[in-house]
PDB file of N, CA, C and O in Angstrom:
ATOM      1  N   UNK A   1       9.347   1.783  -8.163  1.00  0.00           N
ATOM      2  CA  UNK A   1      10.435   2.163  -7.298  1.00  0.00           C
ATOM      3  C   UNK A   1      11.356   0.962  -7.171  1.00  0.00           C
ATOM      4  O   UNK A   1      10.974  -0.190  -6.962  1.00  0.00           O
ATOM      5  N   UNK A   2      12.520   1.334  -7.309  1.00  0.00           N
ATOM      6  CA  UNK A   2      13.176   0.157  -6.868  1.00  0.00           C
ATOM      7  C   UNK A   2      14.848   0.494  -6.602  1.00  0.00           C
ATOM      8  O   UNK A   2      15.118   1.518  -7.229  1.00  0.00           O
ATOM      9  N   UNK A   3      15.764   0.088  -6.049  1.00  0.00           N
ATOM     10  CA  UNK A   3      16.839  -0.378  -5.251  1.00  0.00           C
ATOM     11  C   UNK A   3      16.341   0.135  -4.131  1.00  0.00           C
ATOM     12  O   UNK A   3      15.199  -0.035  -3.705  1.00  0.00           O
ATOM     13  N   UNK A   4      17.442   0.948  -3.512  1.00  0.00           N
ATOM     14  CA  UNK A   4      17.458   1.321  -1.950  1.00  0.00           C
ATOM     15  C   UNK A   4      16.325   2.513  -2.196  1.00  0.00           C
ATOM     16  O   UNK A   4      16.989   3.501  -2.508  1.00  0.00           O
ATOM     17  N   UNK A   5      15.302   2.771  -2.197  1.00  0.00           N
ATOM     18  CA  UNK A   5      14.918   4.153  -2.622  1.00  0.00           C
ATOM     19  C   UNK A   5      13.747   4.409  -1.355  1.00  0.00           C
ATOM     20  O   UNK A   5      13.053   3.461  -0.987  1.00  0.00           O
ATOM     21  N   UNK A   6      13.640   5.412  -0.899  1.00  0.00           N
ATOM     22  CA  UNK A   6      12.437   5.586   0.168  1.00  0.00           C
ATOM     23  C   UNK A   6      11.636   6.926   0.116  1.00  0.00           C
ATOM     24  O   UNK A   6      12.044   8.079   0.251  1.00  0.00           O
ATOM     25  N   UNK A   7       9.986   6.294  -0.192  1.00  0.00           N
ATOM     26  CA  UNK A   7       9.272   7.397  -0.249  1.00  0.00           C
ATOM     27  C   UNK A   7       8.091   7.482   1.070  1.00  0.00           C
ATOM     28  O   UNK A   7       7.667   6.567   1.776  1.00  0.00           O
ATOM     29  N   UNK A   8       7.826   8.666   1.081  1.00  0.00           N
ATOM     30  CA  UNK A   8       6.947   9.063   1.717  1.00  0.00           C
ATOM     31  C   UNK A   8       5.706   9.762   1.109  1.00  0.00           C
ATOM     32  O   UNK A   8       5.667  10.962   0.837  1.00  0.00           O
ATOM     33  N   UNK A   9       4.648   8.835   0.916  1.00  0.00           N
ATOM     34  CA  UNK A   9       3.464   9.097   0.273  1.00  0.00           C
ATOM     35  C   UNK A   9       1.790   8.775   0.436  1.00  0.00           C
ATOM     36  O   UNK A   9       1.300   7.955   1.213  1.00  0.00           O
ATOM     37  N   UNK A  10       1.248   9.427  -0.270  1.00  0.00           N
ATOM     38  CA  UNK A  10      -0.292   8.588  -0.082  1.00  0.00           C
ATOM     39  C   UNK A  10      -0.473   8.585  -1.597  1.00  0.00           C
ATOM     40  O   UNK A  10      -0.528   9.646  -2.219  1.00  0.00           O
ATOM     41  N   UNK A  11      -0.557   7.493  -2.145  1.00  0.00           N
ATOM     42  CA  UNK A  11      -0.530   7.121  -3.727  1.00  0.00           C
ATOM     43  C   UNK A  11      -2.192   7.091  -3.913  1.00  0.00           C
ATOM     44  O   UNK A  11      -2.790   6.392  -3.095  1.00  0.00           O
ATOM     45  N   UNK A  12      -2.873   7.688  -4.773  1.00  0.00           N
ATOM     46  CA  UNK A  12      -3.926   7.129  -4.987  1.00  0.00           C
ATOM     47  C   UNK A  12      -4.030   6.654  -6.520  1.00  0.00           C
ATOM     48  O   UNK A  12      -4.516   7.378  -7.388  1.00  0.00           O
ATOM     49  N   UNK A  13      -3.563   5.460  -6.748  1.00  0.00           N
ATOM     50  CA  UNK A  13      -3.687   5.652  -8.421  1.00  0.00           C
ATOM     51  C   UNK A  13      -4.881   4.003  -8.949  1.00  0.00           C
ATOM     52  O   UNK A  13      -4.423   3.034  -9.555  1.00  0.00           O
ATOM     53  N   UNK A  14      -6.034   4.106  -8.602  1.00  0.00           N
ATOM     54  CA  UNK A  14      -6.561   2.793  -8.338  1.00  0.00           C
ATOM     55  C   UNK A  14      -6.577   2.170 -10.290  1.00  0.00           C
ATOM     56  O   UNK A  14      -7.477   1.335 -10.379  1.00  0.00           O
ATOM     57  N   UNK A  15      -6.133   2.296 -11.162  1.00  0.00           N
ATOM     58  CA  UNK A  15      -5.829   1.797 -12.211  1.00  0.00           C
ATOM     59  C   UNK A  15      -4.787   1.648 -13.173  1.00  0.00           C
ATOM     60  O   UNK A  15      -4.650   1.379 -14.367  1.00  0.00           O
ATOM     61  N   UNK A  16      -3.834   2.046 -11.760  1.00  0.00           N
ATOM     62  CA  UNK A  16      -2.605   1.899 -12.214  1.00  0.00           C
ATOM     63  C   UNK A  16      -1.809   0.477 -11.439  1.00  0.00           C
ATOM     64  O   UNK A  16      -1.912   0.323 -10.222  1.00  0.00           O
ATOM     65  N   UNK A  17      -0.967  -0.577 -12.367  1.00  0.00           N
ATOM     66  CA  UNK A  17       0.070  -1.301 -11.550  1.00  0.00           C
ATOM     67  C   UNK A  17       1.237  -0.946 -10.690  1.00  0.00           C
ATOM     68  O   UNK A  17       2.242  -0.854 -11.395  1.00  0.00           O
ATOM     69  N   UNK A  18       1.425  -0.765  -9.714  1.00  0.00           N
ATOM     70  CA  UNK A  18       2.542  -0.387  -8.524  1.00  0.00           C
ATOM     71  C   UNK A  18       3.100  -1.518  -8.345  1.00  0.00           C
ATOM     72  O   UNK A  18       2.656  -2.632  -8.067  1.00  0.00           O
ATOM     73  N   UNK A  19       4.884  -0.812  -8.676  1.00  0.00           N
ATOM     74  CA  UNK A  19       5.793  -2.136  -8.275  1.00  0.00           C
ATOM     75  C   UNK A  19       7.183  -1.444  -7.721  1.00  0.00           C
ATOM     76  O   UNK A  19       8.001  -0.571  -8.013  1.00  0.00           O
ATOM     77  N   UNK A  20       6.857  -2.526  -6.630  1.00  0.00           N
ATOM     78  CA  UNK A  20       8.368  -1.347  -5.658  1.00  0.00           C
ATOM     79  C   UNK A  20       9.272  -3.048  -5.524  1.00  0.00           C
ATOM     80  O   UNK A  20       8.939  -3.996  -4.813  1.00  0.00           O
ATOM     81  N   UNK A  21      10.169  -2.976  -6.238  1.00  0.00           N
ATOM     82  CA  UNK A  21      11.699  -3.847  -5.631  1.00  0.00           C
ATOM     83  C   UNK A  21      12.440  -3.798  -6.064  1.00  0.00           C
ATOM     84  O   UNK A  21      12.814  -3.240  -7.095  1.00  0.00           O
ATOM     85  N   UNK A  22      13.094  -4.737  -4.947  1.00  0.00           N
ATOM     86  CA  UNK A  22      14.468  -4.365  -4.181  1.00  0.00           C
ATOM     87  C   UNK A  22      14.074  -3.969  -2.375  1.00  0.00           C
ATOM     88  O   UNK A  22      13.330  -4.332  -1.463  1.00  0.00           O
ATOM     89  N   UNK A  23      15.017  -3.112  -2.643  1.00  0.00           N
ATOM     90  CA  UNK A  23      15.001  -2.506  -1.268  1.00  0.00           C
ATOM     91  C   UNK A  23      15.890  -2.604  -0.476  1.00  0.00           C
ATOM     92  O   UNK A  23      15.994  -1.884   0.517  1.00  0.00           O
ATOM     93  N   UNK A  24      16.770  -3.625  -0.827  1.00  0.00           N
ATOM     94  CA  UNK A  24      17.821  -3.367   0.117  1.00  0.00           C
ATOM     95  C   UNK A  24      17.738  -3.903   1.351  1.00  0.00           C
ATOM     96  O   UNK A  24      17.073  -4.832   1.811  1.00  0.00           O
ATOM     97  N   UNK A  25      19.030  -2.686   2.095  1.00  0.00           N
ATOM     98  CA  UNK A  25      19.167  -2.834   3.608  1.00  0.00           C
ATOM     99  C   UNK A  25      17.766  -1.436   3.923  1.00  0.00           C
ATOM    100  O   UNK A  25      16.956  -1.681   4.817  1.00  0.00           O
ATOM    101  N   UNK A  26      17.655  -0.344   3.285  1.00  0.00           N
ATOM    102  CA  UNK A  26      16.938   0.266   3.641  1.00  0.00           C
ATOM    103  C   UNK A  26      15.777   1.260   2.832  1.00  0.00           C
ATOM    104  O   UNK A  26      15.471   2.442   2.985  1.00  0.00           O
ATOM    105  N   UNK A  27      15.205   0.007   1.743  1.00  0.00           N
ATOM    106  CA  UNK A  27      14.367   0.665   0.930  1.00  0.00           C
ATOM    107  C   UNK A  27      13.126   0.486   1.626  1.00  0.00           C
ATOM    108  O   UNK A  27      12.890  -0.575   2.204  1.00  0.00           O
ATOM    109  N   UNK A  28      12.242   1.527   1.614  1.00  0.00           N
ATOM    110  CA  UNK A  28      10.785   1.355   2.484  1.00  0.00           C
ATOM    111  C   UNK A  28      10.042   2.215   1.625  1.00  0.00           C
ATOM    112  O   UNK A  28      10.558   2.775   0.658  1.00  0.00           O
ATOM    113  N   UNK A  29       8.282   2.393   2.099  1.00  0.00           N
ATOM    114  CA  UNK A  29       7.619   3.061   1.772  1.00  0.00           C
ATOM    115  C   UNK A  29       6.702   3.292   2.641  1.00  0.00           C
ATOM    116  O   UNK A  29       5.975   2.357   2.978  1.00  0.00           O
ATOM    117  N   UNK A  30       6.539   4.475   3.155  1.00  0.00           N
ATOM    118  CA  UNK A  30       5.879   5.209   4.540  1.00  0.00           C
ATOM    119  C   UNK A  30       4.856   6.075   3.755  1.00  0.00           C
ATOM    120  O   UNK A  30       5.129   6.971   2.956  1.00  0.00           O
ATOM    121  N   UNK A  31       3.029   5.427   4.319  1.00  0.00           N
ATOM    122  CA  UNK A  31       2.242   5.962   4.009  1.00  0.00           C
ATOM    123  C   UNK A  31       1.065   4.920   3.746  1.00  0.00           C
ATOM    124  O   UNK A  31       0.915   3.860   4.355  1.00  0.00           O
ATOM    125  N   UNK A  32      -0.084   5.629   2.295  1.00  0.00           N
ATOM    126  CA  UNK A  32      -0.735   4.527   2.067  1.00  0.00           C
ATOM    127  C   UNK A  32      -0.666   4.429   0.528  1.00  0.00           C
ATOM    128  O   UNK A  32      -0.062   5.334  -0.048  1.00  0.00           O
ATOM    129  N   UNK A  33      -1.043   3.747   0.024  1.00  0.00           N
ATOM    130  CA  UNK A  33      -1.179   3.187  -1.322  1.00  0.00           C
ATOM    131  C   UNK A  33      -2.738   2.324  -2.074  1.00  0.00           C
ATOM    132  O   UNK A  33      -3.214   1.323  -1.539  1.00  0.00           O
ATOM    133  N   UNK A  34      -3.281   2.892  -3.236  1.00  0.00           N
ATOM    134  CA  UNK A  34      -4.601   2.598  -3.648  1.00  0.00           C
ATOM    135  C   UNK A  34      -4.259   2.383  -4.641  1.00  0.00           C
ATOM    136  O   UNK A  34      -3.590   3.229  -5.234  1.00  0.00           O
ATOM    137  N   UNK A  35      -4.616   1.007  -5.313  1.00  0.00           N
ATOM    138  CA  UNK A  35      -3.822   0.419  -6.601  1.00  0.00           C
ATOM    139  C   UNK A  35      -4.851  -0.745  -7.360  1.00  0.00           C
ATOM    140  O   UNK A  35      -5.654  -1.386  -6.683  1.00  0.00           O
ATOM    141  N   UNK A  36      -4.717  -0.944  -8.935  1.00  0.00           N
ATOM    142  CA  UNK A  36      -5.073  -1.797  -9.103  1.00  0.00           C
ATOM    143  C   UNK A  36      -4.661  -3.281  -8.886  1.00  0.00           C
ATOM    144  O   UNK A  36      -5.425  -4.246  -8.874  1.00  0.00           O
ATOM    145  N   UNK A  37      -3.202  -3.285  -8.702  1.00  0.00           N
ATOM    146  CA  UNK A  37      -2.283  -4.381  -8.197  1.00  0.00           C
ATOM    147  C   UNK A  37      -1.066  -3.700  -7.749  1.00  0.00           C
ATOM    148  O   UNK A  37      -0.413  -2.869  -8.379  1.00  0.00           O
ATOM    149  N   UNK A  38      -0.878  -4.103  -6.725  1.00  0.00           N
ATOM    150  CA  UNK A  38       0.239  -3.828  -5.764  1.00  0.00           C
ATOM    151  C   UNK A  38       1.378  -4.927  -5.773  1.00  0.00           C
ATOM    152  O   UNK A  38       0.895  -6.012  -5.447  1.00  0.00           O
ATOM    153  N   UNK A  39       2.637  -4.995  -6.020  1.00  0.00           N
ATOM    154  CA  UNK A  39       3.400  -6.282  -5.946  1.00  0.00           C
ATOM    155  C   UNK A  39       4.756  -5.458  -5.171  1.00  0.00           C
ATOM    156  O   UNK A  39       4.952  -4.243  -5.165  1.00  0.00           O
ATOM    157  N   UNK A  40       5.494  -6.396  -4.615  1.00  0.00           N
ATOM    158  CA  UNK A  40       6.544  -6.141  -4.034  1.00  0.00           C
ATOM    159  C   UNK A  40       7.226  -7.003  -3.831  1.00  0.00           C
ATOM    160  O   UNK A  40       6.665  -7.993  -3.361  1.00  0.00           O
ATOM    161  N   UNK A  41       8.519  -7.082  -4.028  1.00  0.00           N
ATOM    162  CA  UNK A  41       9.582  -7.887  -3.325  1.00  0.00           C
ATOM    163  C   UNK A  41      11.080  -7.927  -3.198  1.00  0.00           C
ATOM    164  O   UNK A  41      11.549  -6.950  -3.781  1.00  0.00           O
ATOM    165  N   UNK A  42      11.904  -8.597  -2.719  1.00  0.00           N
ATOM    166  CA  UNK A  42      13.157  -7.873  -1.929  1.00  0.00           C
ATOM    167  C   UNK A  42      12.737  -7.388  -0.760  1.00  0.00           C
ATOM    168  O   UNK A  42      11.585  -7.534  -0.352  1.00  0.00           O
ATOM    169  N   UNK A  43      13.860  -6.638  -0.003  1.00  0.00           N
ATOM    170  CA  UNK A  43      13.269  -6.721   1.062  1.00  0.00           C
ATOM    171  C   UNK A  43      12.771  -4.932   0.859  1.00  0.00           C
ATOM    172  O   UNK A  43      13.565  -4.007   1.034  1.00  0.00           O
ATOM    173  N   UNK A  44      11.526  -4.775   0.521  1.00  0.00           N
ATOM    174  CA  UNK A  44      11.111  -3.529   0.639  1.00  0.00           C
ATOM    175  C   UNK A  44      10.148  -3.570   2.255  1.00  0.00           C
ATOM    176  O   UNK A  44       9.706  -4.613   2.737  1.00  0.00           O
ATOM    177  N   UNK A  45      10.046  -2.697   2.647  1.00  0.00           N
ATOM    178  CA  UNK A  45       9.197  -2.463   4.123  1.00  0.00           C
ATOM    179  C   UNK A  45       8.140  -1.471   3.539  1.00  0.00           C
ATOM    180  O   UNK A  45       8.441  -0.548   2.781  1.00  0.00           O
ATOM    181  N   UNK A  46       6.762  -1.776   4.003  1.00  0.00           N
ATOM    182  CA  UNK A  46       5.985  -0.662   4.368  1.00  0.00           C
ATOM    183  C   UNK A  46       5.238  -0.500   5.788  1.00  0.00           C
ATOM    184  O   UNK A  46       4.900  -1.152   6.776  1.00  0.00           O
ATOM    185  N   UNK A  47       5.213   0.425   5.397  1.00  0.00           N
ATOM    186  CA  UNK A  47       4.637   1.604   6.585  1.00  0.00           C
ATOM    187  C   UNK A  47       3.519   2.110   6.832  1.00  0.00           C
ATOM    188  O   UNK A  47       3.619   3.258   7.267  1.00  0.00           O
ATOM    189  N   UNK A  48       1.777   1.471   6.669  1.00  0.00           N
ATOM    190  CA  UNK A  48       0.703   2.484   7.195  1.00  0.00           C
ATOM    191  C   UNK A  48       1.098   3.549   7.629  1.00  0.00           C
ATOM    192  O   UNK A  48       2.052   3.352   8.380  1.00  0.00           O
ATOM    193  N   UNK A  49       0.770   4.903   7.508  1.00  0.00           N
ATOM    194  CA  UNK A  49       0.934   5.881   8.138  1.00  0.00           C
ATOM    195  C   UNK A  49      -0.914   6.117   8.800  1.00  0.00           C
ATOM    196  O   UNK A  49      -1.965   6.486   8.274  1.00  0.00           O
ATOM    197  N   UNK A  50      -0.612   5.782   9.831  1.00  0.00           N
ATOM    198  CA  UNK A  50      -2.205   5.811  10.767  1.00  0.00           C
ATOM    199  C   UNK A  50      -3.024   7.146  10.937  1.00  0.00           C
ATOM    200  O   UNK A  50      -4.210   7.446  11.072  1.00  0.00           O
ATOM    201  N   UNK A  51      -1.481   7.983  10.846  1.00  0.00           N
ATOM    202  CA  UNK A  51      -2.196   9.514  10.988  1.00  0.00           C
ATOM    203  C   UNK A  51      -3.240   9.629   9.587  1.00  0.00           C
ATOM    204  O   UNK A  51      -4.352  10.145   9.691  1.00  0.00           O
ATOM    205  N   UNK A  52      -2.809   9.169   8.494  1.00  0.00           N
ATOM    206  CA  UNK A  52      -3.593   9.403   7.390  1.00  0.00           C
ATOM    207  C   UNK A  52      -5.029   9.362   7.695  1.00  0.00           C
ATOM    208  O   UNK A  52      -5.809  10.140   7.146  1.00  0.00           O
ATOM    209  N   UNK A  53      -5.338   8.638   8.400  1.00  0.00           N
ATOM    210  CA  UNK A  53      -7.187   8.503   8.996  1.00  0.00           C
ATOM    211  C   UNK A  53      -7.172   9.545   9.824  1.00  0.00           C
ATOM    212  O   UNK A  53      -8.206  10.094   9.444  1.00  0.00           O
ATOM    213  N   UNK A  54      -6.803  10.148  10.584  1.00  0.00           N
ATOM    214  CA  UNK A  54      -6.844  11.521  11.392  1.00  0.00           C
ATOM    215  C   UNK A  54      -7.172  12.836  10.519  1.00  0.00           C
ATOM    216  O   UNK A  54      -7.165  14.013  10.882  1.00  0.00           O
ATOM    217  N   UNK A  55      -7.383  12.432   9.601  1.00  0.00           N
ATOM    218  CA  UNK A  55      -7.247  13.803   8.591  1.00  0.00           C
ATOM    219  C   UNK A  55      -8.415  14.860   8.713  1.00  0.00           C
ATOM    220  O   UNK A  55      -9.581  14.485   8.589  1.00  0.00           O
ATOM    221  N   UNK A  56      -8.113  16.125   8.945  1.00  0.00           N
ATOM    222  CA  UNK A  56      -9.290  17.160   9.065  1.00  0.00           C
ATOM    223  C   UNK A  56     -10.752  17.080   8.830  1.00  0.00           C
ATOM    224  O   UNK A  56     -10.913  15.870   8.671  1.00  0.00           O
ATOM    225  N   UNK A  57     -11.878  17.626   8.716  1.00  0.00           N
ATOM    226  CA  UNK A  57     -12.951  17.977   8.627  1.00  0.00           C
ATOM    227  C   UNK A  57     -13.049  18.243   7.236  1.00  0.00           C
ATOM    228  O   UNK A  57     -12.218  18.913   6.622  1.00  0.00           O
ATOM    229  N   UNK A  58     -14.263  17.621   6.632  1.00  0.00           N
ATOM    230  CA  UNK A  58     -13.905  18.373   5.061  1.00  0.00           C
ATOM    231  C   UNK A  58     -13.574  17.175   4.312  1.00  0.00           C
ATOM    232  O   UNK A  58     -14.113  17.130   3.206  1.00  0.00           O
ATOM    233  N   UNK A  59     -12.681  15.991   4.678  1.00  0.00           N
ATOM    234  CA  UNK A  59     -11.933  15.565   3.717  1.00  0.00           C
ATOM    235  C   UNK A  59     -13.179  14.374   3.278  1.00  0.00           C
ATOM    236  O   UNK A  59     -14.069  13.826   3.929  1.00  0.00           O
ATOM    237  N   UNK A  60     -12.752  14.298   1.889  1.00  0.00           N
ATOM    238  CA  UNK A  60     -13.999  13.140   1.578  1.00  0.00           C
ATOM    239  C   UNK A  60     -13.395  11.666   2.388  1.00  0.00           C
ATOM    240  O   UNK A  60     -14.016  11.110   3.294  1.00  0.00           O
ATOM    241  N   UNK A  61     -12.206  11.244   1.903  1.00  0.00           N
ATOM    242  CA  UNK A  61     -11.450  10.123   1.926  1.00  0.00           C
ATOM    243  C   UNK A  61     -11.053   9.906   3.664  1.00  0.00           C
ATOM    244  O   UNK A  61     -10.615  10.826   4.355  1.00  0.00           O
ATOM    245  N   UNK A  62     -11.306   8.522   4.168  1.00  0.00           N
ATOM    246  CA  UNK A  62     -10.912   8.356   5.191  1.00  0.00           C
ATOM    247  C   UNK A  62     -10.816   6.790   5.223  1.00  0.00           C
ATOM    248  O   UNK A  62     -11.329   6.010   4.420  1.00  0.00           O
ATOM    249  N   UNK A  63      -9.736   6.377   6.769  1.00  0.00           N
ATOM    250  CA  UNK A  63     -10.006   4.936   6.790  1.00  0.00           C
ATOM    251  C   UNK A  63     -10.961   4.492   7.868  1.00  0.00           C
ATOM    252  O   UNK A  63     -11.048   5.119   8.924  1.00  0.00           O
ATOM    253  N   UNK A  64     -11.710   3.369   7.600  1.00  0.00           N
ATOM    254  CA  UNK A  64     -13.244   2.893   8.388  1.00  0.00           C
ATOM    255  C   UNK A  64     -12.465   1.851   9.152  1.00  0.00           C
ATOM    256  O   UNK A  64     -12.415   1.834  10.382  1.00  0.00           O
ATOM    257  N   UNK A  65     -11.938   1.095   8.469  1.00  0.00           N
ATOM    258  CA  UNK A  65     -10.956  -0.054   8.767  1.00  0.00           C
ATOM    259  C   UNK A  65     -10.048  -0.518   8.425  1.00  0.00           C
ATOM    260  O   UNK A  65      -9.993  -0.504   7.196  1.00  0.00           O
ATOM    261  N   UNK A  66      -8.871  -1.158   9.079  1.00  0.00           N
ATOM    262  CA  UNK A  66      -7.893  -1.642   8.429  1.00  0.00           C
ATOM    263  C   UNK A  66      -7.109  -3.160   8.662  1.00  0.00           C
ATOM    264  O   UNK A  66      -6.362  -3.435   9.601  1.00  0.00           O
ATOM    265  N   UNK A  67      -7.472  -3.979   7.624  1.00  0.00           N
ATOM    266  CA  UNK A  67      -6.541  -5.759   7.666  1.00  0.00           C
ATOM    267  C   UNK A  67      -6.112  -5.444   6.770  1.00  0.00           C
ATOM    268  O   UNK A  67      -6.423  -4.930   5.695  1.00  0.00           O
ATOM    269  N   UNK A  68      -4.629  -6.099   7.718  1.00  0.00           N
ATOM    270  CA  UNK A  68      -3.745  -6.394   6.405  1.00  0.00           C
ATOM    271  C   UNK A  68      -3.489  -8.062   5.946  1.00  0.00           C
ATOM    272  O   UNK A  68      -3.505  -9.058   6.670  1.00  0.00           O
ATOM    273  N   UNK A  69      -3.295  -7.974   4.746  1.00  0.00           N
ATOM    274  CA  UNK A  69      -3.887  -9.586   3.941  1.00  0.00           C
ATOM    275  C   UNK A  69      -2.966  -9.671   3.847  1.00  0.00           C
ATOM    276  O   UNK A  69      -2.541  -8.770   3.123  1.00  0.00           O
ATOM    277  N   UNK A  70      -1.844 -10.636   4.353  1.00  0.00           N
ATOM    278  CA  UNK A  70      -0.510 -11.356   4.483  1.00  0.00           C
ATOM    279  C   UNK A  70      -0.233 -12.440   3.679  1.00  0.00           C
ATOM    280  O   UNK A  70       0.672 -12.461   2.846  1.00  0.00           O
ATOM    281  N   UNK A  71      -0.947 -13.282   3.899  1.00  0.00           N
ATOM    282  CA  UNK A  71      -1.276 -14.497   3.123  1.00  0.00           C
ATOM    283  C   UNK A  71      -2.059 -14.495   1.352  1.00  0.00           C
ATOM    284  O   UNK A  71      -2.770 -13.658   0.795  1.00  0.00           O
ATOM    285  N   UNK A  72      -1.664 -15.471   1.018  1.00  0.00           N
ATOM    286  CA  UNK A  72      -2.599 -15.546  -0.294  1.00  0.00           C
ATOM    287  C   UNK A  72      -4.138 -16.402   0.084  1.00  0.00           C
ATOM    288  O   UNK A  72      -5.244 -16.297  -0.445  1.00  0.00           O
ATOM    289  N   UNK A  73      -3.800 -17.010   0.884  1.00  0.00           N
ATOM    290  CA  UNK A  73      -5.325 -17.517   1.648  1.00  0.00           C
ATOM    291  C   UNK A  73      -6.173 -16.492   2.164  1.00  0.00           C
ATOM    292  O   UNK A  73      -7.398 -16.400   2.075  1.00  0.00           O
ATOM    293  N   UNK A  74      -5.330 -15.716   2.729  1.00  0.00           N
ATOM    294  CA  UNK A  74      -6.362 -13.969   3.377  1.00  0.00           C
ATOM    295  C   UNK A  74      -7.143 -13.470   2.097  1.00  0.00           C
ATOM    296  O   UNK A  74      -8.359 -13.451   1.909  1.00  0.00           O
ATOM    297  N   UNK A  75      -5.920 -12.998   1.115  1.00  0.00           N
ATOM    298  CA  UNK A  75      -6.417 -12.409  -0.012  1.00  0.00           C
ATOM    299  C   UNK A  75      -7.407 -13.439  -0.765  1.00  0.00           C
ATOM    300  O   UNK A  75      -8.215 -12.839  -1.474  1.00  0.00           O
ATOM    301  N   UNK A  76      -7.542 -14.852  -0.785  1.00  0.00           N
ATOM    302  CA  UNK A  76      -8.262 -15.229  -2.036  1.00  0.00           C
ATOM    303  C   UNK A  76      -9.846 -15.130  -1.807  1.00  0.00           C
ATOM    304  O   UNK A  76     -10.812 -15.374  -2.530  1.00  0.00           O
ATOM    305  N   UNK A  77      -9.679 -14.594  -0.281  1.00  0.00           N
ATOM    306  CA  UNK A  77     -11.620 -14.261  -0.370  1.00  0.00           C
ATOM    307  C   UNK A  77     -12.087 -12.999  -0.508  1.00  0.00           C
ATOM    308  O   UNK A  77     -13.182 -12.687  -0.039  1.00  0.00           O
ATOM    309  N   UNK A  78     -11.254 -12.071  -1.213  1.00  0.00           N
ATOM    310  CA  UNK A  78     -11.392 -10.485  -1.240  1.00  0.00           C
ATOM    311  C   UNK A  78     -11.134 -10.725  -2.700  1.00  0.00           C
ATOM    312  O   UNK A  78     -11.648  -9.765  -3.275  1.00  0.00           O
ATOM    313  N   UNK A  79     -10.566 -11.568  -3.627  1.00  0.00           N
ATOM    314  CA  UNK A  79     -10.345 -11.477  -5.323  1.00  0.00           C
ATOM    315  C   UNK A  79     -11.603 -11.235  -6.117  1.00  0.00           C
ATOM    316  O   UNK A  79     -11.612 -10.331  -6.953  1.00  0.00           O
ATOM    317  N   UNK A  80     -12.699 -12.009  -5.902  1.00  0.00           N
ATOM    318  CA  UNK A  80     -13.793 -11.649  -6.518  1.00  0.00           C
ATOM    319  C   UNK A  80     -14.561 -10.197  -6.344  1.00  0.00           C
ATOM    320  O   UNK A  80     -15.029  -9.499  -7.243  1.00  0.00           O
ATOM    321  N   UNK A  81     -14.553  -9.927  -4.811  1.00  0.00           N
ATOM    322  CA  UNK A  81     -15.096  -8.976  -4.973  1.00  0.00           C
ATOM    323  C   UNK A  81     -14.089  -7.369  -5.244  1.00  0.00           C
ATOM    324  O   UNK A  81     -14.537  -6.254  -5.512  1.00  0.00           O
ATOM    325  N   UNK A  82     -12.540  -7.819  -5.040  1.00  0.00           N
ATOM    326  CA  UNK A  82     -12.213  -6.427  -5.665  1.00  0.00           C
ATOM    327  C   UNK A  82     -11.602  -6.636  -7.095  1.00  0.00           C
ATOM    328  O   UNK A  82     -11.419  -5.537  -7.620  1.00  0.00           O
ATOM    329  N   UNK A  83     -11.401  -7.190  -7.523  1.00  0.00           N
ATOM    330  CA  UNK A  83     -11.844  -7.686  -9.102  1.00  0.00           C
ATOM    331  C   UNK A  83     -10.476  -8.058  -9.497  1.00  0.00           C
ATOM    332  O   UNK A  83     -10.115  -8.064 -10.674  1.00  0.00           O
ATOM    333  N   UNK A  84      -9.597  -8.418  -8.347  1.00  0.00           N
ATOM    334  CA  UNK A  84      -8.301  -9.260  -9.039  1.00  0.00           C
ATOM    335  C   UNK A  84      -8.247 -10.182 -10.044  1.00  0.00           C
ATOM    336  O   UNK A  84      -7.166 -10.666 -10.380  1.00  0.00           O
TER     337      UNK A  84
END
């Protein structure tokens, strides 16, 4: 994705590369995203959508927990074990 563009999604593509930039004054992405590498930059915004863990009875997929890894110091103790 990239210039001003805004989606609303739950991506599940865990072996695929995702790359959203740009963004503009008002490129975003509202939802969640499951990736083998995620990159971004410009000013793109995202959006957890929290309701996504609310999801009905039935569903296999849910969230247990959620940090978000800001830093490259956050992330470098999660590389080994999710296989960056």
């Amino acid at each position: 994705m990239g210039g001003i563009g805004q989606l609303y999604a739950a991506i599940y593509a865990p072996n695929a590369n995702l790359e959203m930039k740009g963004g503009g004054s008002s490129g975003m992405v509202l939802g969640s995203m499951v990736a083998k590498t995620i990159s971004m930059n410009g000013g793109t915004d995202f959006h957890y959508d929290e309701a996504l863990g609310k999801l009905g009875t039935g569903n296999p997929f849910g969230i247990v927990k959620w940090r978000e890894l800001q830093t490259a110091t956050e992330r470098a103790s999660y590389t080994t074990q999710l296989g960056f």
